[in-house]
C-alpha positions in Angstrom: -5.6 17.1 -7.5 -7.2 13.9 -8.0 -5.8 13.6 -11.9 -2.0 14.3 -10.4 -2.3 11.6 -8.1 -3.9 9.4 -10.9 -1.2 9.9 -14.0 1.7 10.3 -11.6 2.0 6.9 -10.3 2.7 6.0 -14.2 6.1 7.6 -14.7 7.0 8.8 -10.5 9.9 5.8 -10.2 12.1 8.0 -13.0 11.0 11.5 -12.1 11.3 11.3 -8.2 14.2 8.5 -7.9 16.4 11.2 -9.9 15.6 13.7 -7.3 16.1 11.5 -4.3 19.4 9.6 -5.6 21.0 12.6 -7.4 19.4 16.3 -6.6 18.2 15.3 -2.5 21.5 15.7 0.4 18.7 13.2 1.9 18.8 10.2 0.0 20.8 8.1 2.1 18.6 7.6 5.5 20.4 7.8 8.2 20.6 5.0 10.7 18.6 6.0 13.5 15.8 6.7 11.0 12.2 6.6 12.4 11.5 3.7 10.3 12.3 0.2 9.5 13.7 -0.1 6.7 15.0 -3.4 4.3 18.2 -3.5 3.1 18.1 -2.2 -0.8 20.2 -4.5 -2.4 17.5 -7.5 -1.3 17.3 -9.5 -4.4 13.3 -9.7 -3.8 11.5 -7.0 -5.5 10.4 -4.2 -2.7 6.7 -4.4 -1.4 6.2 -0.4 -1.0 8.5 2.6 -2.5 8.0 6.1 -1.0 7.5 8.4 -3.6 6.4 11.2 -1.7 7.5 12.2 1.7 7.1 15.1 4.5 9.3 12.9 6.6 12.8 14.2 6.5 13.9 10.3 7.9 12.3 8.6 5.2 13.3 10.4 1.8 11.8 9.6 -1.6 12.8 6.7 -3.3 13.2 4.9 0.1 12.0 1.5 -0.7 10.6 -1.2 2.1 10.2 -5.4 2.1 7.4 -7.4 3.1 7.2 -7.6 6.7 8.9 -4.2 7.1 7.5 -1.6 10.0 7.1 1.9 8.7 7.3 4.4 11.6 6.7 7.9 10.3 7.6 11.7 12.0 5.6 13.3 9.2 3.5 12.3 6.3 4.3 10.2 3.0 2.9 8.3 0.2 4.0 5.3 -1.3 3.3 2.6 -4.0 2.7 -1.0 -3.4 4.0 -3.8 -5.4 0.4 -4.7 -6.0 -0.4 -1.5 -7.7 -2.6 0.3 -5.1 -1.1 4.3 -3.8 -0.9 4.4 0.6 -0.8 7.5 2.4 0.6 7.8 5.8 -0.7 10.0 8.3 2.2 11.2 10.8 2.8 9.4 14.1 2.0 6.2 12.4 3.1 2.8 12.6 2.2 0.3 9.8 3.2 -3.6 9.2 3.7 -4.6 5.5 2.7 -7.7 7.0 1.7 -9.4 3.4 2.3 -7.7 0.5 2.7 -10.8 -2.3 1.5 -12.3 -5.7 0.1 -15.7 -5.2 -1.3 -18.5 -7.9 -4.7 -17.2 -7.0 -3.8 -13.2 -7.3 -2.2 -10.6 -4.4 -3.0 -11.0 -1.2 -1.9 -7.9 1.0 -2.0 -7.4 4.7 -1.5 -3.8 6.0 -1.4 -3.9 10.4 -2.0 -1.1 11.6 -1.0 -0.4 15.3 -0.7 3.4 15.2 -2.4 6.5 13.4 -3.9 6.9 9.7 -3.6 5.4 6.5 -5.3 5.7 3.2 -5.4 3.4 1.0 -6.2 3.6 -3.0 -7.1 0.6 -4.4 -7.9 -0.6 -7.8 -10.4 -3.3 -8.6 -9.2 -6.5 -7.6 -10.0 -10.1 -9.4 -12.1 -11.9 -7.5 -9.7 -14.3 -5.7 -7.3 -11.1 -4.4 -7.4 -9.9 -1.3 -6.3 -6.3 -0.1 -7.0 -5.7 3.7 -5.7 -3.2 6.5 -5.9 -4.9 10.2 -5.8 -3.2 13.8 -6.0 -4.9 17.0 -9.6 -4.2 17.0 -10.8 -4.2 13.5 -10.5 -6.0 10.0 -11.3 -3.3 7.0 -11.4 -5.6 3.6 -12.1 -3.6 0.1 -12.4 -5.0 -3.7 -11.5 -1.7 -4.8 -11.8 1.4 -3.3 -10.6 4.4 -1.8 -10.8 4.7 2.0 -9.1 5.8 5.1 -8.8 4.0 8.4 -7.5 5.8 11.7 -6.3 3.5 15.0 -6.5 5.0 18.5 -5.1 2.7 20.8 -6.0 5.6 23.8 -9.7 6.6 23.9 -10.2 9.5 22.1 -11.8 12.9 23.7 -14.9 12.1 21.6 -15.4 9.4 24.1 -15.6 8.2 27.3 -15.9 4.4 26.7 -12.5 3.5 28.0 -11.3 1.1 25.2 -9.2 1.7 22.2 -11.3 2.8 18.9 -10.7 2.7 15.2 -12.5 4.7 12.6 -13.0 3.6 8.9 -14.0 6.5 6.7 -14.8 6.1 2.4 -14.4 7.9 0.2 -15.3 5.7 -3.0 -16.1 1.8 -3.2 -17.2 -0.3 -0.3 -15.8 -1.5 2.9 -15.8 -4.7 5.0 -15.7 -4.0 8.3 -15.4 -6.6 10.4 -15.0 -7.4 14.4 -15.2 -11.1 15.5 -18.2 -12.0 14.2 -19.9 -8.7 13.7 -19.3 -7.2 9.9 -20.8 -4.0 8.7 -20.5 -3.2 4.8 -19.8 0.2 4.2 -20.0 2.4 1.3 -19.6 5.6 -0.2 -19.5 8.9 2.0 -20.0 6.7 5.1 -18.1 5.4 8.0 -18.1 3.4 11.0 -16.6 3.4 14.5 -15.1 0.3 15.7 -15.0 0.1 19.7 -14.3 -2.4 21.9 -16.6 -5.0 20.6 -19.5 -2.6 18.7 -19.4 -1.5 15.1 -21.6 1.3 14.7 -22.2 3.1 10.9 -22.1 6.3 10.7 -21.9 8.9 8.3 -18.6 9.8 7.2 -16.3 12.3 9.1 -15.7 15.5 6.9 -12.6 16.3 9.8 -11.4 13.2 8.3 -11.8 14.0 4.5 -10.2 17.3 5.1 -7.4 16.6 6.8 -6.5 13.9 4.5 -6.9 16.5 1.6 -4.7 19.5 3.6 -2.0 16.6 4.3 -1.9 15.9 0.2 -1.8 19.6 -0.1 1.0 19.8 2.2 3.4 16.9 0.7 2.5 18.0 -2.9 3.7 21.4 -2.0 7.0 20.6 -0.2 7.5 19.1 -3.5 6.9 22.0 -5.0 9.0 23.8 -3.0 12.0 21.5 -3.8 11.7 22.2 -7.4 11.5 25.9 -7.3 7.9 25.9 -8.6 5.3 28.4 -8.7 1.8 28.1 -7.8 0.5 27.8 -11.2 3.7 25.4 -12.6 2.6 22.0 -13.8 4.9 20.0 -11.1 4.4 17.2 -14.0 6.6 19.1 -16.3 8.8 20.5 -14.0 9.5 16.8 -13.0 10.4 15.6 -16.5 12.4 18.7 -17.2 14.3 17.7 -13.8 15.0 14.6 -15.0 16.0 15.4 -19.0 18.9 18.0 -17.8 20.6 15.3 -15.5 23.6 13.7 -17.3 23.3 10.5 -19.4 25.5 8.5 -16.6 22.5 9.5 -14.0 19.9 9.0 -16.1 21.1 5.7 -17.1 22.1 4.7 -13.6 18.3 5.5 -12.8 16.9 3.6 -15.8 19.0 0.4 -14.5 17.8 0.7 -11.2 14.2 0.5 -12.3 14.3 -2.3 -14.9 16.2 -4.0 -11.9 13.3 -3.7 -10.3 10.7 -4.8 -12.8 12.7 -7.5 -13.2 12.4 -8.6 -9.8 8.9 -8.1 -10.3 8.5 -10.2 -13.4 10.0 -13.1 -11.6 7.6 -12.7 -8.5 4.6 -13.2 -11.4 6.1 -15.5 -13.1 7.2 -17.9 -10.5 3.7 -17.3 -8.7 2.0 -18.5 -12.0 4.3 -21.8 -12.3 3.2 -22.9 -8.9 -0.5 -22.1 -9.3 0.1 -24.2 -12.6 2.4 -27.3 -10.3 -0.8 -26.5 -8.0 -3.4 -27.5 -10.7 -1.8 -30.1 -12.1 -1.2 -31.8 -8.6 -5.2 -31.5 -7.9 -5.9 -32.9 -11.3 -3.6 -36.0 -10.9 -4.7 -36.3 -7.5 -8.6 -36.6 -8.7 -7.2 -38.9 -11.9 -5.8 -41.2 -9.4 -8.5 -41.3 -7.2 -10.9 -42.4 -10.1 -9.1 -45.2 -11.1 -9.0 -46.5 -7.6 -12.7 -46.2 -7.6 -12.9 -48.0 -10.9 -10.6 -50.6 -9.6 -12.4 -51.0 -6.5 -15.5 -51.6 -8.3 -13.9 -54.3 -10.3 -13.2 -56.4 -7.1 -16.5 -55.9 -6.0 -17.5 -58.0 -9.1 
């Protein structure tokens, strides 16, 4: 399961869009959709694509902007423009409240309001910055792979009257932060946020599993789509989808895509011209600032 998840992120934009835009009656969301979604035609490149989805409002190939709400029925995954694979619980509610390249590497900001998300996340340089916020908690990773659950009503598991958010990983290390308090968090651990405590724990197998039966469950309606049986590499039945459509649909798909890569190239390369203008400004800034203080000490004399 894990190696799917791995190599499919590579090559899902041209397997999946051609189901969603040209084999799925869903495609088009309809307007009262449970989520809030961007218009398409944006000339930014999208923040998050879905490329998985249980959620019959929210079909694959959906794509979402910075600053975009997702509200989800049932569960999906998407891909960020930053690299890193989400996975939405159902019954959540998620901000893409920053989801950018900057002159000193991405920055992105997931608020959470509302359910579960997992997150799968690369290793970052040092200067990026990959965090997911509720109203009660701050969970910050280099690189890792971790799950984080918001209940703004106290759960049955407690009687403490205030709202409670778990943070559960399953590889790396976690930040977890409230005010001032922080806890660091690693591997097959956890830790309860509630009200103003942040107590470590170890992690929640519930947790682990149901995050690995909702996988199961999105993988397999996927499977169902495409007529597979249980032993059929979903891979290759993908690519075979994709090889019998018709050279206009596979070219309209292979358009779309470099459209967005391009958008995506100009993101970078406009992010690295004003980290350069950024430099440059500081170095003039501490030229000029020298030669006052040389011409300073020339008065002096």
């Amino acid at each position: 399961m894990k190696r799917f998840y791995s190599s499919f992120g590579l090559w899902y934009c041209t397997a999946v869009f051609g189901i969603c835009f040209f084999s799925c009656t869903s495609a088009t969301p309809d307007s009262s959709s449970a989520a809030t979604i961007s218009d398409t035609a944006s000339d930014s490149a999208p923040a998050a694509v879905v490329y998985l989805s249980s959620d019959d409002t929210v079909p694959e190939g959906t794509e979402f902007q910075e600053g975009d709400e997702i509200k989800t029925d049932d569960g999906m995954m998407l891909k960020l423009s930053d690299g890193s694979d989400i996975e939405l619980d159902k019954n959540t509610s998620v901000k893409l409240s920053g989801v950018r390249r900057t002159g000193a590497g991405n920055e992105t900001v997931l608020k959470l309001s509302r359910g579960a998300i997992r997150s799968r996340v690369d290793a970052l340089p040092s200067r990026a910055r990959y965090s997911v916020v509720t109203p009660i908690s701050v969970a910050g990773v280099r690189g890792t792979d971790f799950s984080v659950t918001y209940d703004p009503v106290p759960s049955n598991a407690t009687a403490s009257g205030v709202d409670n958010s778990d943070v559960d990983v399953f590889e790396g290390t976690v930040e977890v932060e409230q005010g001032d308090n922080s806890v660091s968090v690693g591997k097959d651990e956890g830790a309860t946020v509630s009200g103003r405590m942040i107590r470590r724990r170890a992690i929640i197998e519930k947790i682990r599993e149901r995050w690995d039966n909702r996988r199961h469950e999105i993988v397999e309606r996927l499977r169902s789509r495409l007529g597979a049986g249980p032993d059929d590499d979903i891979r290759e039945l993908l690519k075979e989808r994709f090889k019998n459509m018709s050279p206009q649909q596979r070219e309209a798909i292979k358009n779309r895509l470099n459209e967005i890569q391009e958008k995506v190239r100009q993101r970078a390369k406009t992010a690295v011209e004003r980290a350069r203008e950024h430099r440059e400004a500081e170095r003039n800034q501490r030229e000029k600032r020298v030669r006052e203080n040389r011409q300073e000490r020339r008065n002096e004399r």
